[in-house]
C-alpha positions as semicolon CSV with decimal commas, in nm:
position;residue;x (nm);y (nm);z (nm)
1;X;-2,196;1,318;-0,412
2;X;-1,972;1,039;-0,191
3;X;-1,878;0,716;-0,240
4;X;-1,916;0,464;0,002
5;X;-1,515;0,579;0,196
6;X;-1,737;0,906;0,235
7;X;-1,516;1,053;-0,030
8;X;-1,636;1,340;-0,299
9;X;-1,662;1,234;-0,637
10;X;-1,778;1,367;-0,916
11;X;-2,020;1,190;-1,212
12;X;-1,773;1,298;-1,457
13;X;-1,472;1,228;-1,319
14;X;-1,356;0,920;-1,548
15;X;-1,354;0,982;-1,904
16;X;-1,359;0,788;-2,189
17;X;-1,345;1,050;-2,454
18;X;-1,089;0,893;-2,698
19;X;-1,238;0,587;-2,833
20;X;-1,554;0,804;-2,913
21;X;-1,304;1,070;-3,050
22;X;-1,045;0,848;-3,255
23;X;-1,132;0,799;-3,622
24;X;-0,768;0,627;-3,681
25;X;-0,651;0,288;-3,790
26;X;-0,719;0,018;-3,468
27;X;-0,431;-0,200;-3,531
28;X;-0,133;-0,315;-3,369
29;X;0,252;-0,430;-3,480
30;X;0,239;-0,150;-3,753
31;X;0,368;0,152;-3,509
32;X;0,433;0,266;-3,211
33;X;0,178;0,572;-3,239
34;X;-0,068;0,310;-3,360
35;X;-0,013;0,071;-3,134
36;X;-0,041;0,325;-2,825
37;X;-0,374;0,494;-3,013
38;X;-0,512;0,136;-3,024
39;X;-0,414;0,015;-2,699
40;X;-0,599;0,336;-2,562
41;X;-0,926;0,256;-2,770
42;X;-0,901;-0,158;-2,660
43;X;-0,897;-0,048;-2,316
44;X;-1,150;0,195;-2,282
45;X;-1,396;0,011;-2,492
46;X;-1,302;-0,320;-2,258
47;X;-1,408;-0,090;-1,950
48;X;-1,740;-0,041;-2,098
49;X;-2,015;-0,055;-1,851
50;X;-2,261;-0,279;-2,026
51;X;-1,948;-0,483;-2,113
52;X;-1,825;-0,513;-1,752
53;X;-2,168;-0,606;-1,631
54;X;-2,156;-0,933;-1,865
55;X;-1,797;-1,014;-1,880
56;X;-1,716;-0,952;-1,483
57;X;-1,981;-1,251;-1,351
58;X;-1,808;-1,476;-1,641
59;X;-1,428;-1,450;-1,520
60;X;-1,275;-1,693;-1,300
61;X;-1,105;-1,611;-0,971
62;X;-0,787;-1,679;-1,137
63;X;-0,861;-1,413;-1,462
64;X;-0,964;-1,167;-1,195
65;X;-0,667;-1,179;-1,040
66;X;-0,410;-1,179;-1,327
67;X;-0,585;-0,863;-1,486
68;X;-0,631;-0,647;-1,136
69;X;-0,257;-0,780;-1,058
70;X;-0,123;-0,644;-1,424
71;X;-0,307;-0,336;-1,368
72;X;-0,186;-0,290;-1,088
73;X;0,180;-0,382;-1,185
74;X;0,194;-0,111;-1,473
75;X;0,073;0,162;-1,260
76;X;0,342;0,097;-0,976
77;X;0,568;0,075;-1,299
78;X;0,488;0,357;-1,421
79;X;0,301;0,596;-1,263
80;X;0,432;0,774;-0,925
81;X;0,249;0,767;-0,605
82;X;0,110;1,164;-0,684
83;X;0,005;0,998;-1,046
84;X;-0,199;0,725;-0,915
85;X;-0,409;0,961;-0,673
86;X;-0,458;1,227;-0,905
87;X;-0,559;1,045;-1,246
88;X;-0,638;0,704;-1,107
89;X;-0,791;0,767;-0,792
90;X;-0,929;1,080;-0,911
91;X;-0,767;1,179;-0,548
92;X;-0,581;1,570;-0,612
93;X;-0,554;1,552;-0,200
94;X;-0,224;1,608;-0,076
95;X;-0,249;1,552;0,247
96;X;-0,294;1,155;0,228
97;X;-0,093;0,902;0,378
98;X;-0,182;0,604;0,147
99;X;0,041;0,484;-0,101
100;X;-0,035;0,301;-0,427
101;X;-0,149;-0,079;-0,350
102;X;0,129;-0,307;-0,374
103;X;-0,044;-0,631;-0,495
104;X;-0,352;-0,849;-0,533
105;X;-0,209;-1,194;-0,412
């Protein structure tokens, strides 16, 4: 399969395993383990499909733009150009020449 940049991709290749997986405390301000476990589950249950299809139409230009442009922020935080491709972009190519997006604005 390809996606529309004629790239492969796989029907697997996102997973959402731990919020199915985690039978923990969802909570946060009690620990940092907690808080990271939670954070993890918040996230992945916020990038729900059936979710997304609602919420999405609902946001305003301006809420679209300050969540893609924190997304965005953390990963260029914290994630190297090699990091991005292979776990966001689901990319393992290393032959590429494009670098991790620099902004939304």
């Amino acid at each position: 399969m390809t996606n529309d940049r004629g790239r492969k991709t796989l029907m697997t290749a996102h997973k959402h395993t731990i919020v199915e997986e985690y039978d923990g405390m969802v909570a946060f301000g009690l620990s940092r383990e907690i808080d990271e476990k939670s954070l993890i589950c918040y996230l992945q249950k916020f990038s729900d499909d059936d979710l997304m299809r609602v919420l999405a139409p609902r946001l305003s230009d301006e809420e679209i733009n300050r969540i893609s442009t924190l997304i965005l922020e953390l990963m260029r935080n914290h994630l190297s150009d090699r990091e991005y491709h292979r776990l966001f972009l689901k990319d393992d190519d290393d032959n590429r020449s494009e670098r991790m997006p620099q902004g939304c604005d």
